[in-house]
C-alpha positions as CSV (number, residue, x, y, z in Angstrom):
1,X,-12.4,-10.9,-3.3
2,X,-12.4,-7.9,-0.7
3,X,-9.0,-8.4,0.7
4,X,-7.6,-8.6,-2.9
5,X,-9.4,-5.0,-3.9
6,X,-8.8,-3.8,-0.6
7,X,-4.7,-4.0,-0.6
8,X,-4.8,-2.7,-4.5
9,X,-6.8,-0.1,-3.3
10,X,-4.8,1.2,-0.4
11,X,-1.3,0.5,-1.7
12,X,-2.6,2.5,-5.5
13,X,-3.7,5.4,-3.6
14,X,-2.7,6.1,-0.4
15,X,0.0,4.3,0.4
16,X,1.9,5.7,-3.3
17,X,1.3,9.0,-1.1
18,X,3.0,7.6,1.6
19,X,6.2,6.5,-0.2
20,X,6.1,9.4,-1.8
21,X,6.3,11.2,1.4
22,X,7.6,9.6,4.1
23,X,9.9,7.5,2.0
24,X,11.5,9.4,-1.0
25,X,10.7,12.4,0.7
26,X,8.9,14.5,-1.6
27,X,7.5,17.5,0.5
28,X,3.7,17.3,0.8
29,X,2.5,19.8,-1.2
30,X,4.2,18.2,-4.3
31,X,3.3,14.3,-3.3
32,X,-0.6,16.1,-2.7
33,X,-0.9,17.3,-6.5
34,X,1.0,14.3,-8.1
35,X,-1.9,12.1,-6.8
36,X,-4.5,14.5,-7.4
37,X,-3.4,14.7,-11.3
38,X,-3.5,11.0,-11.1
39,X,-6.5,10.9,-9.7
40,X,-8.1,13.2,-12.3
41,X,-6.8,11.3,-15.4
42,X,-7.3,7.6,-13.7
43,X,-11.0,8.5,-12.0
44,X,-12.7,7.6,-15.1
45,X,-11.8,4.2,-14.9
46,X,-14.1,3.3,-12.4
47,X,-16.9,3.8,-15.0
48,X,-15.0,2.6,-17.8
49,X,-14.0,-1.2,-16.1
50,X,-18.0,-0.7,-14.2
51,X,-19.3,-0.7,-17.7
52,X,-16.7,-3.5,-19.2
53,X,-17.8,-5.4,-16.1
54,X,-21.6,-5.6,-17.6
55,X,-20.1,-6.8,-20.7
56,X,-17.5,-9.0,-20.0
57,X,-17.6,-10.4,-16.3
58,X,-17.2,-8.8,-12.9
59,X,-14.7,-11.7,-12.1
60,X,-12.1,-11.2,-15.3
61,X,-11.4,-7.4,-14.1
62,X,-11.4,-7.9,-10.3
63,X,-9.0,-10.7,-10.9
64,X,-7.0,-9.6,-13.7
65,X,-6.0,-6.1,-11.8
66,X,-5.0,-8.4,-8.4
67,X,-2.6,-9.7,-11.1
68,X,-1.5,-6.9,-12.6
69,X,-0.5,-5.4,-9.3
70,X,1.8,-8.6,-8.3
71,X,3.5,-8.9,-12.1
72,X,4.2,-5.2,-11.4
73,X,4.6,-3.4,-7.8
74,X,8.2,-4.4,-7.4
75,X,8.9,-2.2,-10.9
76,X,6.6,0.4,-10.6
77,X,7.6,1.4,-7.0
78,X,11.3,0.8,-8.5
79,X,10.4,3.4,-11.2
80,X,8.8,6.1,-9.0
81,X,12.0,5.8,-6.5
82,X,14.2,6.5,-9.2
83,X,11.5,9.1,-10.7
84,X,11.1,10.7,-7.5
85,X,14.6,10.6,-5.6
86,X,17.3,9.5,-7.9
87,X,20.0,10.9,-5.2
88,X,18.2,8.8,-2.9
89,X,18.1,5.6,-5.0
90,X,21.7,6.1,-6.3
91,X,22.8,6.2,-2.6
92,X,21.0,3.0,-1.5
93,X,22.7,1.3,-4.4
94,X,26.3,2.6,-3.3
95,X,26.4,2.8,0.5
96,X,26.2,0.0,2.9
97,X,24.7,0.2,6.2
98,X,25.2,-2.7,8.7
99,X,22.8,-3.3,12.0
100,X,24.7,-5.2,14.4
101,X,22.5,-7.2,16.9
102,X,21.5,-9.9,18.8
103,X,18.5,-11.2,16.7
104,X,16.6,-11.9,20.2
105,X,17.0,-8.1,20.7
106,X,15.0,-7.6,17.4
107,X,11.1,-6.9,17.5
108,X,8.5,-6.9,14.8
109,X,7.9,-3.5,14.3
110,X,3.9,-3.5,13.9
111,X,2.2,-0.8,15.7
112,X,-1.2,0.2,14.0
113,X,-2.4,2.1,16.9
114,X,1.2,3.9,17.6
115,X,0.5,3.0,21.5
116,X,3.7,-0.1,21.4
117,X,7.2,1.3,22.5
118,X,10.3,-0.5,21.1
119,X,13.4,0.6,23.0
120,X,16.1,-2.4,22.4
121,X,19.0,-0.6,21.1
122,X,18.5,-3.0,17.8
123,X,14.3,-1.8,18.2
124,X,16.0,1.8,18.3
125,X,18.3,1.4,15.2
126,X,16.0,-0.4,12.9
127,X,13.1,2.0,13.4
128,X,15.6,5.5,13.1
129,X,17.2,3.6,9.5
130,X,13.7,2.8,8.2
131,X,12.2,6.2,8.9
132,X,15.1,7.7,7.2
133,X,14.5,5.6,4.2
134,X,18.2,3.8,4.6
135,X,18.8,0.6,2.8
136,X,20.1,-1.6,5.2
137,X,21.7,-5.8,6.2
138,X,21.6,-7.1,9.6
139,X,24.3,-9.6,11.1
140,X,24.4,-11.1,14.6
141,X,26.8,-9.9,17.3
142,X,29.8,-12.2,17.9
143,X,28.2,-12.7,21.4
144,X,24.8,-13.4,21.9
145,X,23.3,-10.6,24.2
146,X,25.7,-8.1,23.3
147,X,24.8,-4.3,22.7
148,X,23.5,-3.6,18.9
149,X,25.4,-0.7,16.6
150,X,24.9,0.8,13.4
151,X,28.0,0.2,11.2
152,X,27.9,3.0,8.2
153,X,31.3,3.2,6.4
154,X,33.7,4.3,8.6
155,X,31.4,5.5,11.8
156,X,30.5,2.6,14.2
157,X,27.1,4.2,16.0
158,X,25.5,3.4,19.7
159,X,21.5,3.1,19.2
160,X,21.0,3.9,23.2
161,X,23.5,7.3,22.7
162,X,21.4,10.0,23.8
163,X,23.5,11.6,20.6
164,X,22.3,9.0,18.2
165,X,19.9,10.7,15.7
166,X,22.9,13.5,15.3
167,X,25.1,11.2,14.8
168,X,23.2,9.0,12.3
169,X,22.3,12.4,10.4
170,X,25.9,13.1,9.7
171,X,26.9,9.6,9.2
172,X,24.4,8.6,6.6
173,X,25.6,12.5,5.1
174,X,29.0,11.6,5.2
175,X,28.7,8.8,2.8
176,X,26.3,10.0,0.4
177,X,23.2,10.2,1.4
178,X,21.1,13.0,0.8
179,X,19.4,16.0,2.6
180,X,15.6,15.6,2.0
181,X,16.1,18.9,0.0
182,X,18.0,17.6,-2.6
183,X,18.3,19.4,-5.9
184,X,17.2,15.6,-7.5
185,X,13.7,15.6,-5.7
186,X,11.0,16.1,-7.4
187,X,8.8,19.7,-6.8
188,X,6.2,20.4,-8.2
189,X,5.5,24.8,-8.0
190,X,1.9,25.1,-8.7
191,X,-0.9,22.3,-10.2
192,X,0.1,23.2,-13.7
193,X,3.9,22.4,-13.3
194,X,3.1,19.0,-14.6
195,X,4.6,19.7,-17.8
196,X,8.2,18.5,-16.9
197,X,9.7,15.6,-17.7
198,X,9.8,14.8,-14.0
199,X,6.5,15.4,-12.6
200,X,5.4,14.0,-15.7
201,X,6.4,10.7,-16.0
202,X,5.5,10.7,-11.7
203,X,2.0,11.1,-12.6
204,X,1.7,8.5,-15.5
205,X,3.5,6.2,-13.1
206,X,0.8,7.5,-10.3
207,X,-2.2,6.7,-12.8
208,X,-1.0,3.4,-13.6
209,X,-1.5,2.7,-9.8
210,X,-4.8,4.2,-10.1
211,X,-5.9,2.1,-12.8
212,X,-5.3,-1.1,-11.3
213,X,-7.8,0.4,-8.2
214,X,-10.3,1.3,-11.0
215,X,-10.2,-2.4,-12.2
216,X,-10.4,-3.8,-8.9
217,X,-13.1,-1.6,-7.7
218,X,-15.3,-0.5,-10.6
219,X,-17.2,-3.8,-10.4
220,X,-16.9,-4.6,-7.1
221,X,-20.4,-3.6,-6.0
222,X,-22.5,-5.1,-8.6
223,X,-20.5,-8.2,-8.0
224,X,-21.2,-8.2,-4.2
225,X,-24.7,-7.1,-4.8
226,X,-25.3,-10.2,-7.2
227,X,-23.2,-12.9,-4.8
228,X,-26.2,-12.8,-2.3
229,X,-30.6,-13.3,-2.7
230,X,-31.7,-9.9,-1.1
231,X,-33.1,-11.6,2.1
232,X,-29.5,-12.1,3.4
233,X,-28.0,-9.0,0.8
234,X,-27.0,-6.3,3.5
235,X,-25.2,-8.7,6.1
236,X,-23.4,-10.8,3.5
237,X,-22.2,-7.7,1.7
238,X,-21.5,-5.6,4.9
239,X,-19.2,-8.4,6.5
240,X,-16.7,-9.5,4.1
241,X,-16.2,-6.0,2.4
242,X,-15.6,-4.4,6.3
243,X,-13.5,-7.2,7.2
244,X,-11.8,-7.0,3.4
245,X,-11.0,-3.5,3.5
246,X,-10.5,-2.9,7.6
247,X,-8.6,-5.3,8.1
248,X,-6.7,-6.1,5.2
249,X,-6.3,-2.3,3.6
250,X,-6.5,-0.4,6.9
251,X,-4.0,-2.4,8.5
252,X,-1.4,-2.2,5.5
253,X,0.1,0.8,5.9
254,X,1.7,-0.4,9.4
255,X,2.3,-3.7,8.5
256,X,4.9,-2.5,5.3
257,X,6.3,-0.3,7.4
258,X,6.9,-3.2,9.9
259,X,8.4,-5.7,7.2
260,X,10.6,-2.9,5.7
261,X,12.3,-2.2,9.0
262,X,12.4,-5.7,9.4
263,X,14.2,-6.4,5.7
264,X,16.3,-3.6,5.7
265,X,14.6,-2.6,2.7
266,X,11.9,0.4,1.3
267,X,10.4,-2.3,-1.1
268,X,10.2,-5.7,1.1
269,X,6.3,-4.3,2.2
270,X,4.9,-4.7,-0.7
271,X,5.5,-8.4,-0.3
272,X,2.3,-8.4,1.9
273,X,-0.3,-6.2,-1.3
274,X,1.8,-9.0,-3.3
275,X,0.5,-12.1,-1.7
276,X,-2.7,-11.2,-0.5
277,X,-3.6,-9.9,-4.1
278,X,-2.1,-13.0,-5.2
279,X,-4.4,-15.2,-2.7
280,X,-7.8,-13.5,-4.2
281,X,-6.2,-14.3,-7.8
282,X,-6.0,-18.3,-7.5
283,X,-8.8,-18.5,-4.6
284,X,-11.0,-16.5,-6.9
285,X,-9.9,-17.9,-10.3
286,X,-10.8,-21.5,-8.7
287,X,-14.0,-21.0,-6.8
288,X,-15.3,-17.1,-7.5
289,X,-18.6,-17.4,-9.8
290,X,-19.3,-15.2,-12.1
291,X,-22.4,-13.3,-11.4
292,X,-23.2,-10.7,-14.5
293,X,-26.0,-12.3,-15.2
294,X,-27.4,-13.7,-12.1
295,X,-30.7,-13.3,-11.2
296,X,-30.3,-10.8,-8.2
297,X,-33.9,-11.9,-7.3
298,X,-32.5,-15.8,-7.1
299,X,-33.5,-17.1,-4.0
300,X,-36.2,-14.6,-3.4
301,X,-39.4,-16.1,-4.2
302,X,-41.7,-13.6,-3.5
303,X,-40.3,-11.1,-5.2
304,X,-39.6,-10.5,-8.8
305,X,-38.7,-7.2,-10.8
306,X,-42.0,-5.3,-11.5
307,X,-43.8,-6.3,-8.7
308,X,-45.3,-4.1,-6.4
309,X,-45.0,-4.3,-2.3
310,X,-47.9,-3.6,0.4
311,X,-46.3,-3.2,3.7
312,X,-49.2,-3.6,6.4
313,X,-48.5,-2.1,9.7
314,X,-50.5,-5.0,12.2
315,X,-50.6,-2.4,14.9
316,X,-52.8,-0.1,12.4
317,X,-56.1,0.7,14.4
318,X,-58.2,0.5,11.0
């Protein structure tokens, strides 16, 4: 249930600032108030789906916004590149960028604690084309063990060049793609240049994100709180919503990044919110309980709500 809330969570809030970023390269200060607007107009959900979760279930909203975000991650983040960037999108439609390589030359790109160094010359050119948000397919070298290139339209590029990231600039310029500055980006002035088509539909896009983490974490608590009997509460809460979120959220944003350098691809990440959301739906759907109307002191049979607790301190001199 934590892993599922955990990967809605991080991928709503501050991975969408991420993409944003680092991927469609919207400056900062213009990625910064597009989230905070969502933020403002999607914050009351948390009280809204807390109180629908007294009514209705804790397990119907939980679930139901783990599957919300799989029906629709692949065509929101579709709709906030094209929002966001459309230069950007057009050119990842139109331009083709090969990576020539020796798939043994290849590495998984995962590197959380940013300590691992990838220098294979296909490492090199994977990792430059991903953080410049280039679309990209891979084919083997005709001989296995042979030196990996970039092949973008004309222009046949060296990874290990000490020229490379030059080169790859003008390359990718050459056939279309654009400067980070581009007139199409989105830019936002000041907090109350929201009022533009642009911005605009960003932040609605933005809030539905934020919705789906209302739903998933609104209720999240009380259901937790009423899972356990209070003598084993603090532990059986602490462990699986730690684990849930440190592991499964914390570790998401380097884990995209990994598959999309992988794939060739700004969108082949969200495969991982995808499945582990996914996961907590059927796992949940077939063995979560409900619990609105559990007994939270169940188990506990010495205490019951009303009653009142002596502590006695044996060490006490009197």
């Amino acid at each position: 249930m934590v892993a599922g809330q955990g990967v809605v969570w991080y991928t709503g809030q501050f991975y969408a600032l991420f993409f944003l970023t680092s991927v469609l390269k919207v400056d900062g200060y213009t990625g910064n108030l597009l989230v905070a607007w969502s933020l403002a107009i999607g914050t009351g959900g948390f009280i809204f789906f807390g109180w629908l979760s007294d009514k209705i279930g804790r397990k119907p909203i939980i679930l139901g916004g783990c599957l919300l975000a799989v029906i629709t991650y692949f065509p929101v983040f579709g709709l906030l590149a094209e929002t966001a960037n459309p230069a950007l999108s057009k050119a990842h439609e139109s331009v083709k960028v090969v990576v020539m390589a020796d798939p043994n030359d290849c590495s998984f790109q995962f590197n959380p604690v940013g300590t691992a160094k990838f220098t294979s010359g296909c490492d090199i050119a994977k990792g430059a084309l991903a953080r410049a948000s280039v679309v990209y397919s891979q084919q083997p070298t005709v001989t296995t063990g042979a030196a990996a290139s970039v092949k973008i339209g004309d222009k046949t590029l060296d990874p290990k060049a000490a020229t490379f990231a030059v080169d790859l600039t003008a390359a990718l310029t050459a056939v279309g793609y654009p400067a980070a500055s581009n007139p199409s980006v989105v830019k936002m002035a000041n907090p109350g240049d929201i009022f533009r088509a642009q911005p605009f539909k960003l932040v609605l896009i933005l809030a539905f994100l934020m919705v789906l983490v209302t739903m998933v974490y609104g209720p999240i608590a009380a259901a937790l709180v009423e899972l356990f009997p209070t003598r084993i509460r603090y532990t059986s809460m602490s462990l699986p919503y730690h684990i849930g979120n440190g592991w499964f959220g914390g570790l998401l944003p380097a884990t995209m990044f990994a598959m999309n350098a992988q794939n060739g691809s700004i969108f082949y990440g969200l495969w991982y919110p995808i499945v582990i959301a996914g996961a907590t739906f059927v796992i949940g759907l077939l063995f979560l309980p409900e619990t609105k109307d559990r007994d939270i002191y169940a188990g506990d049979s010495s205490l019951h709500p009303g009653d009142r607790v002596v502590v006695i301190d044996p060490m006490a001199v009197d």
